[in-house]
C-alpha positions as CSV (number, residue, x, y, z in Angstrom):
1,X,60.8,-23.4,-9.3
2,X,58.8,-26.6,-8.5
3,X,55.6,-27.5,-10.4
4,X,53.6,-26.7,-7.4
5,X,55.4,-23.3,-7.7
6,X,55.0,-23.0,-11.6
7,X,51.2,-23.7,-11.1
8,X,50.2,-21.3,-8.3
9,X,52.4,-18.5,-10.4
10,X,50.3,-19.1,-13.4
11,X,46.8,-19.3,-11.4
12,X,47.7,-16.2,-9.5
13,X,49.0,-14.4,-12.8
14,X,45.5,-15.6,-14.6
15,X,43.6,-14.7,-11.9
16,X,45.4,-11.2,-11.4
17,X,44.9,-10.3,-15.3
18,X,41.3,-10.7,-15.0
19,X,41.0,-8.2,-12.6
20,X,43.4,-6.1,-13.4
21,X,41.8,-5.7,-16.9
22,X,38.5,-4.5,-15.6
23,X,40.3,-2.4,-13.3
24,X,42.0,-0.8,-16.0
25,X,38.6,-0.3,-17.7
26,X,37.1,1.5,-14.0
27,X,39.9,3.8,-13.8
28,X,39.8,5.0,-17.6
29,X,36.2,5.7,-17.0
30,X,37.2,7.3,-13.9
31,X,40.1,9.8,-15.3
32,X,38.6,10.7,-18.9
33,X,36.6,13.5,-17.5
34,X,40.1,15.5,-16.9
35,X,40.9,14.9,-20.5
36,X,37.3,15.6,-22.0
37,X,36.6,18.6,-20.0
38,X,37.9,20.8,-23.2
39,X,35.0,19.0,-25.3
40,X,32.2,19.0,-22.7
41,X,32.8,22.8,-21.8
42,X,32.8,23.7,-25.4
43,X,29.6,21.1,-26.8
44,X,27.7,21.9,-23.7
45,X,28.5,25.0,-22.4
46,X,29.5,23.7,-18.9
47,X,31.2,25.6,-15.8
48,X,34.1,24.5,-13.1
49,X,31.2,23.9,-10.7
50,X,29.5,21.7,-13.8
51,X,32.1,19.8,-14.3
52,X,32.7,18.9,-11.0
53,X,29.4,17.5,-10.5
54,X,30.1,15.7,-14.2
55,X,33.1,14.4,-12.5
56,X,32.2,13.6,-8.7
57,X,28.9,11.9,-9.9
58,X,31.0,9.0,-10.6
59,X,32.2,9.0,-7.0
60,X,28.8,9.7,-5.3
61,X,28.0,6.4,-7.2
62,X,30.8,4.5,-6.1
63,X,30.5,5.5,-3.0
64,X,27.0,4.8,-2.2
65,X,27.5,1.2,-3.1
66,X,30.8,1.1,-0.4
67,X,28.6,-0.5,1.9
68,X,26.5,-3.1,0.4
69,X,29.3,-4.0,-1.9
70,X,31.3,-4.9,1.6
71,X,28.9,-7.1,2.6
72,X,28.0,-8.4,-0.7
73,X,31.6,-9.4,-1.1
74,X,31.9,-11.3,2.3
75,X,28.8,-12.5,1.8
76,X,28.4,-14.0,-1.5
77,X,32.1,-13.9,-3.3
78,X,34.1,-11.5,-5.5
79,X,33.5,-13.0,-8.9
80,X,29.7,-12.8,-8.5
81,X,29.0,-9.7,-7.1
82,X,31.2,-8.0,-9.8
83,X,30.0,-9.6,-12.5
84,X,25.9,-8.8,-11.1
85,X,27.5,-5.1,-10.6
86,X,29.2,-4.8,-14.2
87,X,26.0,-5.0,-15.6
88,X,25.1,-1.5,-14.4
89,X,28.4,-0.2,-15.6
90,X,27.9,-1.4,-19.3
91,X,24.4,-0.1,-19.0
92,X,25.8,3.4,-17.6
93,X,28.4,3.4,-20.6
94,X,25.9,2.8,-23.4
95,X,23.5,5.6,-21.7
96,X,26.7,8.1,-21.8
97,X,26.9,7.6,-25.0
98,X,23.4,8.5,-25.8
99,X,23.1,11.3,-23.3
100,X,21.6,14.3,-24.7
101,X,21.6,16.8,-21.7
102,X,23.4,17.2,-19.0
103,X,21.2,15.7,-16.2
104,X,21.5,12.5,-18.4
105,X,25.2,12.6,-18.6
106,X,25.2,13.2,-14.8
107,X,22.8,10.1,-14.0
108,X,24.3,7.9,-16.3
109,X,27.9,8.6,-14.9
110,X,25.9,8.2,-11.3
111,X,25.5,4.6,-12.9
112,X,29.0,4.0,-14.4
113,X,30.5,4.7,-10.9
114,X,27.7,2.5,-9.4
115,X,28.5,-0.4,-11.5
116,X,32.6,-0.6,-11.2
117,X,32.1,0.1,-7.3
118,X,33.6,-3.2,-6.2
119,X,36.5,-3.2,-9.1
120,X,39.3,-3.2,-6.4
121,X,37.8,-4.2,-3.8
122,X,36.6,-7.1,-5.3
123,X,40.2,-7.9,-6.4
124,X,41.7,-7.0,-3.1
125,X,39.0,-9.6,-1.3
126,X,39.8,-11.9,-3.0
127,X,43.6,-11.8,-3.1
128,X,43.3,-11.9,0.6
129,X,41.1,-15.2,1.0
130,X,43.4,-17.1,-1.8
131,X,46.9,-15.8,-1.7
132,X,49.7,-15.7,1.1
133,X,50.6,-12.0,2.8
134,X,53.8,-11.1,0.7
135,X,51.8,-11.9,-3.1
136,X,48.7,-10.2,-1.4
137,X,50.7,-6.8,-1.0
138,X,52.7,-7.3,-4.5
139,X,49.5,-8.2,-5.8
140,X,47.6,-4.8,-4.9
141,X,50.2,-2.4,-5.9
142,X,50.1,-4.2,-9.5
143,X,46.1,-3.7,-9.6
144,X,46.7,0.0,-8.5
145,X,49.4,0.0,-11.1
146,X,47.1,-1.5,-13.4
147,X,44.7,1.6,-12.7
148,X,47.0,4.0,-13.5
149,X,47.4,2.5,-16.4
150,X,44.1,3.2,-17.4
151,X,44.4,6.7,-16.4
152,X,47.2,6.8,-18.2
153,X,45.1,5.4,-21.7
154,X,42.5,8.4,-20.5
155,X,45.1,10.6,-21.3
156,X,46.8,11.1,-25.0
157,X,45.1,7.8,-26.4
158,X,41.6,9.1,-25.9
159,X,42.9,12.4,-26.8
160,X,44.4,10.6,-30.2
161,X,41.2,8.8,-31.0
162,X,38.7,12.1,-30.1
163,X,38.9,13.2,-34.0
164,X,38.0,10.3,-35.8
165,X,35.6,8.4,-33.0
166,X,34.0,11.1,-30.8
167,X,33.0,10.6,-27.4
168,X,30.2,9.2,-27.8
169,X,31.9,6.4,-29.3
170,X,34.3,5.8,-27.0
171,X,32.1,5.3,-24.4
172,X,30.1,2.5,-26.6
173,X,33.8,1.4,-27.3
174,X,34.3,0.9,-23.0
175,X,30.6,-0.7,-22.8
176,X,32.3,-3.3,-25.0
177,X,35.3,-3.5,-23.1
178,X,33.4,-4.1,-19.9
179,X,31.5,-6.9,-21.5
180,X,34.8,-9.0,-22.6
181,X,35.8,-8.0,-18.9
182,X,32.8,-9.6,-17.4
183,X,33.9,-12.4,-19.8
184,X,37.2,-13.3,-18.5
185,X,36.4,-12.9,-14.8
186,X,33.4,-15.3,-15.3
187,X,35.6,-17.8,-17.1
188,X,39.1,-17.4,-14.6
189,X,38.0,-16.0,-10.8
190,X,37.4,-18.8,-8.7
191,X,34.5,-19.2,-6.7
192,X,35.6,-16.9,-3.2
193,X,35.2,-17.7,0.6
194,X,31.8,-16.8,1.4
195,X,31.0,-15.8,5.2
196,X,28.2,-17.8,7.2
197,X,25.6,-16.1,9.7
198,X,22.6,-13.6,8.9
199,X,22.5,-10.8,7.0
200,X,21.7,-8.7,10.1
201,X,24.5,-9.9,12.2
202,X,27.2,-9.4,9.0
203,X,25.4,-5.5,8.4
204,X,25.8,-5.5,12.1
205,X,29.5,-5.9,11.6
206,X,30.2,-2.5,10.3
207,X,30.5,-0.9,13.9
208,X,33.2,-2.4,15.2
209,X,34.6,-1.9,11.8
210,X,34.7,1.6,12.0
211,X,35.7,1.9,15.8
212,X,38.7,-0.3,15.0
213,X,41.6,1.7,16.0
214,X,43.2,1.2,12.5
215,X,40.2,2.7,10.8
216,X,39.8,4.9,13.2
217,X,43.5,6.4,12.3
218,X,43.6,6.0,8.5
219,X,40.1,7.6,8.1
220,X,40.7,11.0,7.5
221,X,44.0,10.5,5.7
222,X,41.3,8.4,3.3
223,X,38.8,11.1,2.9
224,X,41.1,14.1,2.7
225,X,44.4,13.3,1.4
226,X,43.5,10.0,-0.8
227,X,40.3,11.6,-1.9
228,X,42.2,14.7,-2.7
229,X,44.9,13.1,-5.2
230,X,41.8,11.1,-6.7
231,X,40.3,14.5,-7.1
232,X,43.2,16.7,-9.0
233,X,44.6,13.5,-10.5
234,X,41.3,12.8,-12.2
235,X,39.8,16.2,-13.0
236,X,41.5,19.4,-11.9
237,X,45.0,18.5,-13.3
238,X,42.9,19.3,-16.7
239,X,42.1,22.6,-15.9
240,X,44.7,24.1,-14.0
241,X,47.4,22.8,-16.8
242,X,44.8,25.0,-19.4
243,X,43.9,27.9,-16.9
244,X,46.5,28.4,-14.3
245,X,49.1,27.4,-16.5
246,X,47.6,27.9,-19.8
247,X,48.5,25.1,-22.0
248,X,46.3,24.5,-25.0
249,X,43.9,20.7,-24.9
250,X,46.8,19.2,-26.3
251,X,49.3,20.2,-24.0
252,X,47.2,19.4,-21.4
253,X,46.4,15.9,-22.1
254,X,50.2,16.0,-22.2
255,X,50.6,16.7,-19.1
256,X,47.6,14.6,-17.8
257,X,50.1,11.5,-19.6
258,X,52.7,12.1,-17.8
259,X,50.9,12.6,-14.3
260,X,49.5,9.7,-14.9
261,X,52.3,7.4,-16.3
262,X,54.4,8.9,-13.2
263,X,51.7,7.1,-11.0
264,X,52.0,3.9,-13.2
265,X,55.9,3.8,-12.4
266,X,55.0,4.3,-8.5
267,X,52.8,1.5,-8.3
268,X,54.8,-0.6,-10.2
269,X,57.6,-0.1,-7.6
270,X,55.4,0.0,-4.7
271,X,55.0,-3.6,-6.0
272,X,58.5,-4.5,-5.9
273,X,59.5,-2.9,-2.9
274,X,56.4,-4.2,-0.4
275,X,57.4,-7.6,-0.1
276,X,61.0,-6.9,0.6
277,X,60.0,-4.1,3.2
278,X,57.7,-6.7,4.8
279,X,60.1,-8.8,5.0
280,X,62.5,-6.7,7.0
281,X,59.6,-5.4,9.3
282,X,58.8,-2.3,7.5
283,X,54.6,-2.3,7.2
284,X,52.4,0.0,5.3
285,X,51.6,2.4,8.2
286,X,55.2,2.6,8.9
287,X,55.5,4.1,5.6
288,X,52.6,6.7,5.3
289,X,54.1,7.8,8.8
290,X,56.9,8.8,6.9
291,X,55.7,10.1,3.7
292,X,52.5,11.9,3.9
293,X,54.6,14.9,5.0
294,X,56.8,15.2,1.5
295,X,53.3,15.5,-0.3
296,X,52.6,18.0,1.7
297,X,55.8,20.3,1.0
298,X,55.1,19.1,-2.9
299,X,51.5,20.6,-3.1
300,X,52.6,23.9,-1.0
301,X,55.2,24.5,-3.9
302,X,52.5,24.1,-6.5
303,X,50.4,26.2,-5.3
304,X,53.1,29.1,-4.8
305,X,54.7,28.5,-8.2
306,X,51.2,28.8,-9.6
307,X,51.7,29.0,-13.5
308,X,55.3,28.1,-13.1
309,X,53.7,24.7,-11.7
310,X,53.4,22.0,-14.7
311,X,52.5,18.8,-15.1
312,X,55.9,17.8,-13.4
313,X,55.0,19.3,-10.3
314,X,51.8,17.7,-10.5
315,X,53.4,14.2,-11.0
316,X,55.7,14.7,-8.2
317,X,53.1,15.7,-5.9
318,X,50.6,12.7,-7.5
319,X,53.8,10.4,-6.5
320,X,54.9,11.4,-3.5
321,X,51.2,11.4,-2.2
322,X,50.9,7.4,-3.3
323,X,52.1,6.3,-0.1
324,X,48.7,7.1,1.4
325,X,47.3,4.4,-0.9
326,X,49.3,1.6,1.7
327,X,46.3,2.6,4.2
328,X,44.4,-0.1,2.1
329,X,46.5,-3.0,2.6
330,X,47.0,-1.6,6.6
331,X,43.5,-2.0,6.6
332,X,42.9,-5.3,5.2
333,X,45.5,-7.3,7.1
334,X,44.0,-5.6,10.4
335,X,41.1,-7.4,9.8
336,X,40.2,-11.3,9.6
337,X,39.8,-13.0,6.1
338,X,36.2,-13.3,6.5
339,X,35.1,-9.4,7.2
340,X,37.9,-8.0,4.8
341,X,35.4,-6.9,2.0
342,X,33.9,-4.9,4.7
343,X,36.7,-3.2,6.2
344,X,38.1,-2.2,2.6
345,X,34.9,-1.1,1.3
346,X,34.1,1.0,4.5
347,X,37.4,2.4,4.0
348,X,36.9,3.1,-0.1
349,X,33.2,4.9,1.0
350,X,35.7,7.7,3.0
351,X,37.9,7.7,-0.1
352,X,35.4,8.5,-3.0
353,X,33.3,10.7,-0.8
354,X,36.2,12.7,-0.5
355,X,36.9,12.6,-4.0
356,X,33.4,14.0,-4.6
357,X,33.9,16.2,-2.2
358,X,37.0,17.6,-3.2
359,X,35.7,17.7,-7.4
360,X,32.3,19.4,-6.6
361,X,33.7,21.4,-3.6
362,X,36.6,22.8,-5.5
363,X,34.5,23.6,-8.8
364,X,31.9,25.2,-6.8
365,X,34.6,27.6,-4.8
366,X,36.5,28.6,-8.4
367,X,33.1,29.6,-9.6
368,X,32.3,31.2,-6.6
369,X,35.6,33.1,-6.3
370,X,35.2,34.3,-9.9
371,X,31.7,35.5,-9.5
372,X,33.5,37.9,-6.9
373,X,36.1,38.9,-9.4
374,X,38.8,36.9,-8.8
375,X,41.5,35.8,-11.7
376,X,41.8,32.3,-12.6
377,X,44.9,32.0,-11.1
378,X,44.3,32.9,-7.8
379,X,40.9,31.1,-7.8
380,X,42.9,28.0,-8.7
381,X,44.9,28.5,-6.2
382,X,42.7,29.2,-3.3
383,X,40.6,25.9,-4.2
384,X,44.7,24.3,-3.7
385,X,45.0,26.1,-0.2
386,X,41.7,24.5,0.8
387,X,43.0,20.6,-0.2
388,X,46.4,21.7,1.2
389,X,44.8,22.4,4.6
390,X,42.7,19.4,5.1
391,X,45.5,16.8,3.6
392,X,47.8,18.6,6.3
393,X,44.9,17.8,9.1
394,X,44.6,14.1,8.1
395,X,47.9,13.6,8.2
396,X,48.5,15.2,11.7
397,X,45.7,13.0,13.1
398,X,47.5,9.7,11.4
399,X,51.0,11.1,12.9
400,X,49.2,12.1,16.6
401,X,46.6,8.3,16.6
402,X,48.3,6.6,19.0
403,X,49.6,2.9,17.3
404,X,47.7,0.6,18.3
405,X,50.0,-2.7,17.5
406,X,51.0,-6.3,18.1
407,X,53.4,-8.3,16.8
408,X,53.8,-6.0,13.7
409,X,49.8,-6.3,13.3
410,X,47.1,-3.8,14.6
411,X,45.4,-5.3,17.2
412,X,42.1,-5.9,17.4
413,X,39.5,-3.8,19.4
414,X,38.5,-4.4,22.0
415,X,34.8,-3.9,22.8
């Protein structure tokens, strides 16, 4: 390796780490829900539907800010838009911590989600206005693989730590964290690409955004079948490892560990594996083609087995669903440099309103079906069938959408 070599490696590595870091800290906030439900339904008394809301709050806030945080991006860089956005995150943190009632909790996690809204997609925007196509898709893998490992430290470390700190203190603990974050990105992100023209004409852009014909195929797969595995992976893993299959706290944060450290190890080789794949023609849509279907066999098991469905079944159905995570690297190479903050955070709006979608949606059906007399089980269960039947539309739409292609790339629309 040349010095020209040596030295890209080590910016690309620096620049990487700072992301990744504060993406670790946006997914840990995102995923300790699951792991804290125990606590919160026993301090304050809360429902499934309750929790949902707890949980999905996050991702009405995230999504909310999909929009102006794609034009922000394009418009004025990654590294400051995060860093003005962080601010609300730390802010959201410390009022968490403080919370007294549930409508607090619920606003202030309204604000974490808010203020990590442009985690990824900042890093992905960035990686595709400085870096070549095959480090771009190793690149995000590792910061999805850098996510999971904060769902992974949501898991059995916060568990750990519960005793002695509380959660309250955690969440002063993250605040911190985000801070040091905001640090390093300040100090190592360079200054990004920033697009020219008005802020009507750039707003304007979202319309042929969304009538591309690659958005137009990955949407639903983004709202049902992404959202979906956002949704159990981040909140009803919890309770159907303590209710359907009746594990104590413990066991469940167990089992949360190992969903989650199963998805570490995916994106890790999704990481590996991309570049090569590119190489040899394979793309990302070529790839969801073929495995959305295997998730779908996976979460049909589940919900027959029922109790007899653990966290391994989870982590298999968590890992074979991943592949639908390649729609965001589809998306942003179907796209010019300049207007790929847009396109991604158009497409992470569908994603997180389907995750709120799917955590309130689901809570508010279990309650329901209870109310009516149904068991646990089969309420857990029916809430299942109702994410098994939209991730099984999505994914006939993105297998039917005709390809729309040229010269390996999805071609532009044509207006």
């Amino acid at each position: 390796m040349n010095a020209v070599a040596t030295s890209t490696a080590w910016r690309a590595g620096a620049i990487f780490s700072a992301f990744a870091f504060n993406y670790f800290l946006s997914a840990l906030l995102r995923a300790v829900v699951a792991t804290l439900a125990p606590e919160f339904a026993l301090e304050l008394q809360l429902g499934a539907a309750e929790l949902g809301l707890l949980a999905g709050a996050y991702f009405l806030g995230f999504a909310c800010m999909q929009l102006p945080v794609g034009w922000l991006l394009d418009r004025y860089g990654a590294r400051r838009v995060l860093l003005w956005l962080l601010s609300l995150a730390v802010s959201g943190c410390v009022g968490f911590a403080l919370a007294r009632s549930f409508g607090q909790l619920v606003v202030a996690r309204l604000l974490i989600g808010m203020g990590v809204s442009a985690s990824l997609m900042a890093a992905l925007t960035a990686f595709v206005q400085l870096f070549d196509r095959p480090l771009q898709l190793r690149l995000n893998a590792w910061m999805l693989m850098s996510g999971s490992l904060g769902m992974v430290a949501s898991t059995l470390p916060v568990q750990a730590l519960l005793p002695t700190w509380g959660w309250r203190n955690l969440f002063f603990a993250v605040a911190a964290a985000l801070v040091a974050a905001s640090a390093l990105i300040a100090a190592i992100v360079p200054r990004g690409q920033v697009a020219s023209g008005s802020t009507r004409s750039a707003l304007g852009g979202y319309g042929a955004i969304v009538r591309h014909p690659a958005f137009v195929r990955c949407w639903p797969l983004a709202y049902f079948t992404y959202g979906g595995l956002i949704a159990v992976q981040s909140l009803w893993a919890g309770p159907w490892l303590t209710q359907v299959v009746m594990t104590d706290a413990g066991g469940a944060a167990r089992g949360l560990f190992v969903i989650n450290l199963s998805m570490l190890a995916s994106f890790m080789a999704w990481g590996l594996l991309m570049p090569r794949l590119a190489a040899r023609g394979i793309g990302p849509e070529a790839l969801v083609t073929w495995g959305w279907p295997v998730g779908i066999g996976v979460l049909a098991m589940i919900i027959v087995l029922g109790p007899a469905a653990g966290s391994a079944w989870l982590a298999l159905w968590c890992v074979c669903t991943s592949v639908v995570t390649l729609t965001q690297p589809a998306i942003a190479q179907a796209f010019p440099r300049m207007e790929a903050g847009r396109a991604l955070s158009g497409l992470n709006l569908l994603i997180f309103l389907g995750v709120f979608s799917c955590q309130w949606g689901m809570g508010l059906m279990i309650d329901a079906l209870l109310a009516a007399g149904w068991t646990q089980l089969s309420s857990h269960r029916a809430a299942m069938g109702l994410l098994l039947m939209g991730t099984l539309g999505s994914g006939a739409w993105y297998a039917a959408y005709p390809k729309w292609r040229s010269g390996g790339r999805w071609a532009a629309a044509r207006g």
